[in-house]
N, CA, C and O atoms as CSV, one atom per row, in Angstrom:
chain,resi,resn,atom,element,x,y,z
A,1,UNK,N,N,57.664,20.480,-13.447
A,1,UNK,CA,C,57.160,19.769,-12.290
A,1,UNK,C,C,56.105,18.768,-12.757
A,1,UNK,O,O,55.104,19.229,-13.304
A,2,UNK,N,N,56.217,17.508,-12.607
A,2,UNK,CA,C,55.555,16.613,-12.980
A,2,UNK,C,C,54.463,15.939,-11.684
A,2,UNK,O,O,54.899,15.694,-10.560
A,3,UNK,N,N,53.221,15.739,-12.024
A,3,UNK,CA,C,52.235,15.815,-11.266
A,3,UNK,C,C,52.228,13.812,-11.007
A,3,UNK,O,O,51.899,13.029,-11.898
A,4,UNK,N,N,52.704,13.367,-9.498
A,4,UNK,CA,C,52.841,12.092,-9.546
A,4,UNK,C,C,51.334,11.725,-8.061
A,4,UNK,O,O,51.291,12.144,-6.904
A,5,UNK,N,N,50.500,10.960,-8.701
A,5,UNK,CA,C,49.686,10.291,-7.865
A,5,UNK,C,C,50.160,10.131,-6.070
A,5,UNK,O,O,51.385,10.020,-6.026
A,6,UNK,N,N,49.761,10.105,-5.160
A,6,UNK,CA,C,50.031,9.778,-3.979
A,6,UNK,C,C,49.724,8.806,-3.316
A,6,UNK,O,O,48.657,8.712,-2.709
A,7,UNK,N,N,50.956,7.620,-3.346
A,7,UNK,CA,C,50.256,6.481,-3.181
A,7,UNK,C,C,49.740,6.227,-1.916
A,7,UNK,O,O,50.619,6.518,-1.104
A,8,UNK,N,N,48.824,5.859,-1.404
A,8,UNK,CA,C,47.957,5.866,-0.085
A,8,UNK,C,C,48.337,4.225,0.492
A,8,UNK,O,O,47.985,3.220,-0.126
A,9,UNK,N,N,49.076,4.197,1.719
A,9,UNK,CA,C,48.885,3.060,2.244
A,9,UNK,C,C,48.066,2.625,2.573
A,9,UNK,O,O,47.603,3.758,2.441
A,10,UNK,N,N,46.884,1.773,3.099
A,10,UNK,CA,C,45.790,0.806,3.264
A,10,UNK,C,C,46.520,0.155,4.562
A,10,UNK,O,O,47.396,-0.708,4.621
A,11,UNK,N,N,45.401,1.354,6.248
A,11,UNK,CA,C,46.199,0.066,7.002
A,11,UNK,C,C,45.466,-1.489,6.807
A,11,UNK,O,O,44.540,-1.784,6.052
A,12,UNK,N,N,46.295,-2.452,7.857
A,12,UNK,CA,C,46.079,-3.594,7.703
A,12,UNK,C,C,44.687,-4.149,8.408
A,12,UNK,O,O,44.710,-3.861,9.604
A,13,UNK,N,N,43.843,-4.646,8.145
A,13,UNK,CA,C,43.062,-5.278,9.212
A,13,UNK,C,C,43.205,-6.074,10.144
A,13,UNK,O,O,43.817,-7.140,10.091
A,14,UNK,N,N,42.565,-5.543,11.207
A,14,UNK,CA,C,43.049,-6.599,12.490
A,14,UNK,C,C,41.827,-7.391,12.425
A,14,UNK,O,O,40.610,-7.208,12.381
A,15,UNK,N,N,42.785,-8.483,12.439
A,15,UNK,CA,C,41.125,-9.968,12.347
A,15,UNK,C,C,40.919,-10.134,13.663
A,15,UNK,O,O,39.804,-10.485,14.045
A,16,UNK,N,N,42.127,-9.872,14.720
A,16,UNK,CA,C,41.458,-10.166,16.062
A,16,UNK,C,C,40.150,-9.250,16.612
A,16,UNK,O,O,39.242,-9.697,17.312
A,17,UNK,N,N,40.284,-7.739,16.086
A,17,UNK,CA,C,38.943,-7.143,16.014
A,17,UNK,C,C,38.112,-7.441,15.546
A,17,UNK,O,O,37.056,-7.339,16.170
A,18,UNK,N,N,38.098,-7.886,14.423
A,18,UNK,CA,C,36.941,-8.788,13.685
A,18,UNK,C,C,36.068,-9.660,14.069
A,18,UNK,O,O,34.882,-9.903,13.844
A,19,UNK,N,N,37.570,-10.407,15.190
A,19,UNK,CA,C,36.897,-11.686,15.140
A,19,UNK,C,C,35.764,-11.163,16.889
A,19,UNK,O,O,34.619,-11.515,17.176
A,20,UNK,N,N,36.424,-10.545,17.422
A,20,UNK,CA,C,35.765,-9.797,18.874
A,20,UNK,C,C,34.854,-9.232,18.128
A,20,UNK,O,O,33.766,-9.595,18.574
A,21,UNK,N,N,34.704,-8.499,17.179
A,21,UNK,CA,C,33.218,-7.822,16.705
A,21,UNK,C,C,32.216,-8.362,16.789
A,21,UNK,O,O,31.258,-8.074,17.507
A,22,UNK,N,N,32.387,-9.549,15.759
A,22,UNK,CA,C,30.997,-11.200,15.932
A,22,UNK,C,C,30.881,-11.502,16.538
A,22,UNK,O,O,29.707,-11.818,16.728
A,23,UNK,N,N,32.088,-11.888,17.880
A,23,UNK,CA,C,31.579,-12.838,18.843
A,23,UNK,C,C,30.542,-11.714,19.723
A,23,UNK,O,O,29.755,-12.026,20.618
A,24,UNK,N,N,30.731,-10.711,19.329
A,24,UNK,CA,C,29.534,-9.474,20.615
A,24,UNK,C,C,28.792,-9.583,19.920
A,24,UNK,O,O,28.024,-10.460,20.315
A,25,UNK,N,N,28.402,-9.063,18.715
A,25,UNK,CA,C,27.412,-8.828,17.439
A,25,UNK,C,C,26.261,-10.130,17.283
A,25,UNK,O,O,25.053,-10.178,17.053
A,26,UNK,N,N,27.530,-11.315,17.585
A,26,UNK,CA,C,26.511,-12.937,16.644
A,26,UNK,C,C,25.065,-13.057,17.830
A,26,UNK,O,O,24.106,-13.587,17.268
A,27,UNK,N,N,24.849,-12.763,18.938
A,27,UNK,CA,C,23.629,-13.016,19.748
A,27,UNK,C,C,22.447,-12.413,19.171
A,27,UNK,O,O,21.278,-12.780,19.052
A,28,UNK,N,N,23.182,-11.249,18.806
A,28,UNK,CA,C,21.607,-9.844,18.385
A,28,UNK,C,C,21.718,-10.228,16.948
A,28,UNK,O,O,20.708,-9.804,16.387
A,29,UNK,N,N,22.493,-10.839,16.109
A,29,UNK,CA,C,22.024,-11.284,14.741
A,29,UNK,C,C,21.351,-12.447,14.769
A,29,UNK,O,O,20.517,-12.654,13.888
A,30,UNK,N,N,21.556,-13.276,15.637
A,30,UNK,CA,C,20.598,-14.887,15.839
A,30,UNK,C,C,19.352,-14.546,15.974
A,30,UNK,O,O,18.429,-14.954,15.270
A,31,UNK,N,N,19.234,-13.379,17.368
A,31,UNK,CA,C,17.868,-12.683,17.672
A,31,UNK,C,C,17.085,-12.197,16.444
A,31,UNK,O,O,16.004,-12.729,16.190
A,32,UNK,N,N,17.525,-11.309,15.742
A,32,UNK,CA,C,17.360,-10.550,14.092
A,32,UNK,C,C,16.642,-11.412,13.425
A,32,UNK,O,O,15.465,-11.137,13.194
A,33,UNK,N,N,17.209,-12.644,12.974
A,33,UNK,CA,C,16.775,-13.579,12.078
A,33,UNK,C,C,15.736,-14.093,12.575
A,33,UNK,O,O,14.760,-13.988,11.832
A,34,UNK,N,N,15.496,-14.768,13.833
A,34,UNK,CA,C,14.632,-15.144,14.352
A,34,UNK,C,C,13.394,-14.461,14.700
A,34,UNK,O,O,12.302,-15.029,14.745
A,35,UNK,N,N,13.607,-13.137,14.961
A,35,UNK,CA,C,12.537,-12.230,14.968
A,35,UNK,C,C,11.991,-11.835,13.615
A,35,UNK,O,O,10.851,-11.371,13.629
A,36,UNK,N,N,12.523,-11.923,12.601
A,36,UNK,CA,C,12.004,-12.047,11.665
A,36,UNK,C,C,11.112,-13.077,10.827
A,36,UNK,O,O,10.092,-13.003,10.140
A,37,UNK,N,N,11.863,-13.913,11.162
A,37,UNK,CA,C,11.009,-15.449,11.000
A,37,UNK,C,C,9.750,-15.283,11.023
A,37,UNK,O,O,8.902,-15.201,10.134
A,38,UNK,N,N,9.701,-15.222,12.748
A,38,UNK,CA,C,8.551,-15.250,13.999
A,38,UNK,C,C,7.553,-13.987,12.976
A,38,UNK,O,O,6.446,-14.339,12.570
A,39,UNK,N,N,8.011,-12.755,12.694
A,39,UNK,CA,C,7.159,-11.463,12.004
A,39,UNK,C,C,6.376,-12.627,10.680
A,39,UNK,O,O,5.193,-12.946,10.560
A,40,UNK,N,N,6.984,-12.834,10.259
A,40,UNK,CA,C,6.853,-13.559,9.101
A,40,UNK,C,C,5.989,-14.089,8.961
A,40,UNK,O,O,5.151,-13.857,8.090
A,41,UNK,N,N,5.937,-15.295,10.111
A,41,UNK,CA,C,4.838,-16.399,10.137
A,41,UNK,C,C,3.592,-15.435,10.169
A,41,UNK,O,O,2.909,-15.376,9.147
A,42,UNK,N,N,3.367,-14.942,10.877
A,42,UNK,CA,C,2.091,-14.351,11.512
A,42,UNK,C,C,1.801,-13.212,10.409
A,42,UNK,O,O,0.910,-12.369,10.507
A,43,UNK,N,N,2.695,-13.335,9.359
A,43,UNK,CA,C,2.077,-12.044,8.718
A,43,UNK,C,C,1.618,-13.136,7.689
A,43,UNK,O,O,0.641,-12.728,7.061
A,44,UNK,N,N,2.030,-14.445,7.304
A,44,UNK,CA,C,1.654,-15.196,6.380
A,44,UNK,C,C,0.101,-15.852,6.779
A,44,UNK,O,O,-0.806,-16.150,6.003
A,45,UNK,N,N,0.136,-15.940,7.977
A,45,UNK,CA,C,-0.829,-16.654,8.766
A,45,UNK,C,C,-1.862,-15.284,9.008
A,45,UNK,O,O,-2.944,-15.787,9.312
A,46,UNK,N,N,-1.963,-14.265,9.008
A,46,UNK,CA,C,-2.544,-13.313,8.655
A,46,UNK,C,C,-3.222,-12.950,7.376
A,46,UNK,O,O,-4.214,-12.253,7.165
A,47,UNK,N,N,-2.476,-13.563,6.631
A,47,UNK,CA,C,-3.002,-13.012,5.080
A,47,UNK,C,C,-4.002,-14.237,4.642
A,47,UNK,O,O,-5.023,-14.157,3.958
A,48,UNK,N,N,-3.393,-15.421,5.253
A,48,UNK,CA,C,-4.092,-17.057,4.815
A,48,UNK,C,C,-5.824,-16.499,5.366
A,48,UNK,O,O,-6.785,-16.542,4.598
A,49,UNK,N,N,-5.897,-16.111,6.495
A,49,UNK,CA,C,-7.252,-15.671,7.064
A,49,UNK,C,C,-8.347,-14.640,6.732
A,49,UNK,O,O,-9.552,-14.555,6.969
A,50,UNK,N,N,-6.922,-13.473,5.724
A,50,UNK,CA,C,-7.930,-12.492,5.283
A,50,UNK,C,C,-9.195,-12.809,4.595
A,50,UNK,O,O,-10.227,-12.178,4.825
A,51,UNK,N,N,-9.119,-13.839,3.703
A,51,UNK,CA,C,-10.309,-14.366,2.451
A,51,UNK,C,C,-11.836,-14.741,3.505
A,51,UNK,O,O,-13.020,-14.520,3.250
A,52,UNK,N,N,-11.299,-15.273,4.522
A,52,UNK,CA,C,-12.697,-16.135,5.694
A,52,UNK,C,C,-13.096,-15.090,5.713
A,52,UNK,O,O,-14.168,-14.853,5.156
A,53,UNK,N,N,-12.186,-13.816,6.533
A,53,UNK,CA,C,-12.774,-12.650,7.410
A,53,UNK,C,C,-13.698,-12.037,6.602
A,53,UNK,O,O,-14.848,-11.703,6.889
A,54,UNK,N,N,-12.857,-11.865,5.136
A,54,UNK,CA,C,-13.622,-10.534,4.356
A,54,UNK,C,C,-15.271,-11.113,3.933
A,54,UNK,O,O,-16.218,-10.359,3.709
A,55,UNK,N,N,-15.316,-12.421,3.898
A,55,UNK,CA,C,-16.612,-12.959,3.488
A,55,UNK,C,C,-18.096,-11.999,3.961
A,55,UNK,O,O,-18.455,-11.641,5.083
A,56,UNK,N,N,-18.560,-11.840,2.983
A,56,UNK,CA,C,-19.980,-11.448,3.479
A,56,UNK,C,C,-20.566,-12.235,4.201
A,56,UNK,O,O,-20.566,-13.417,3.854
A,57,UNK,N,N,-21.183,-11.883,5.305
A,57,UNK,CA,C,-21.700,-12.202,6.376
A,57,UNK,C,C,-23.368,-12.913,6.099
A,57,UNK,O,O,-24.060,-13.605,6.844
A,58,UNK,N,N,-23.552,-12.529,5.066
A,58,UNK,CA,C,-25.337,-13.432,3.864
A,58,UNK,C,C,-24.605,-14.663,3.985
A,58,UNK,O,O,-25.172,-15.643,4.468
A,59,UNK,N,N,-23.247,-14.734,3.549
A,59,UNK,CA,C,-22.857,-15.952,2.559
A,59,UNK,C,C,-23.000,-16.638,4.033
A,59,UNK,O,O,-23.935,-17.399,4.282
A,60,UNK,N,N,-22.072,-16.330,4.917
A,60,UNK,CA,C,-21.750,-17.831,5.799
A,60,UNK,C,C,-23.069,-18.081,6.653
A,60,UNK,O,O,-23.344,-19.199,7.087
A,61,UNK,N,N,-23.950,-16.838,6.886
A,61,UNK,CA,C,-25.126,-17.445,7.656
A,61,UNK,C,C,-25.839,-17.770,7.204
A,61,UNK,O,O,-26.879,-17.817,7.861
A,62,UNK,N,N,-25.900,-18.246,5.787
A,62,UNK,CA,C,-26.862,-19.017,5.078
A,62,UNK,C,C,-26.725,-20.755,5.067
A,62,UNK,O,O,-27.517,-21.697,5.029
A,63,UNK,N,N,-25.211,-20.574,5.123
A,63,UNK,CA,C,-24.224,-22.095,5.219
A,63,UNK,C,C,-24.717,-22.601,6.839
A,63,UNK,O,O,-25.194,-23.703,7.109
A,64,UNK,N,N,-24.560,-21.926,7.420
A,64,UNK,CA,C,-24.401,-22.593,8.990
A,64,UNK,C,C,-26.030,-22.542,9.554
A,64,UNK,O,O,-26.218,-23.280,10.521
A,65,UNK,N,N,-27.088,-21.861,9.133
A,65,UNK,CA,C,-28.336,-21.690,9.728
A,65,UNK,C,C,-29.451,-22.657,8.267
A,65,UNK,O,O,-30.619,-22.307,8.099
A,66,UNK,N,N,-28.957,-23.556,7.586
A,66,UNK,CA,C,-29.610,-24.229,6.598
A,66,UNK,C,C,-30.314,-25.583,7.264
A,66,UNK,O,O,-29.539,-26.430,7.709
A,67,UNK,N,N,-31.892,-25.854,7.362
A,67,UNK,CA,C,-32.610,-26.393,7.912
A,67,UNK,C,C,-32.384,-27.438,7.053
A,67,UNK,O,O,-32.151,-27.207,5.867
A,68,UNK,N,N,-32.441,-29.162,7.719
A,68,UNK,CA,C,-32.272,-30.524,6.539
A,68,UNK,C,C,-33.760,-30.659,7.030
A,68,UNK,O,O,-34.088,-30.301,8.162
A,69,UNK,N,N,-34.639,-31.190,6.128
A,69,UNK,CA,C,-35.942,-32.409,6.548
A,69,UNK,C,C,-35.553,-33.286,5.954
A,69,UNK,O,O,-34.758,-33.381,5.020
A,70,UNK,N,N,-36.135,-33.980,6.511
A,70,UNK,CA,C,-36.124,-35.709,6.568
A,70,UNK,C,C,-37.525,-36.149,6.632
A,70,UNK,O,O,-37.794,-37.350,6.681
């Protein structure tokens, strides 16, 4: 008795499901990307600000409360 592999058919894909998958799917992936974006900015625009915030508080009220004579 000789031991022969079992060849497995592969059904076919239906592209018309496919193509109905994306067209439901593509709104909440536009949303996805875009909400990510949007996370993005504000986390970049978050980090640009950390350096002001962390400043010691000597440093900048020495800058902004400095008397000129004339």
């Amino acid at each position: 008795m000789v031991n022969h592999p079992v060849k497995y058919n592969r059904p076919q894909r239906n592209t018309d499901t496919w193509k109905h998958n994306w067209e439901v799917m593509k709104p909440f992936i536009h949303f996805g990307f875009k909400a990510m974006a949007l996370i993005g900015g504000a986390m970049i625009g978050i980090i640009k600000l950390l350096p002001t915030l962390l400043q010691r508080p000597d440093e900048t009220s020495k800058k902004e409360t400095r008397i000129i004579k004339i």
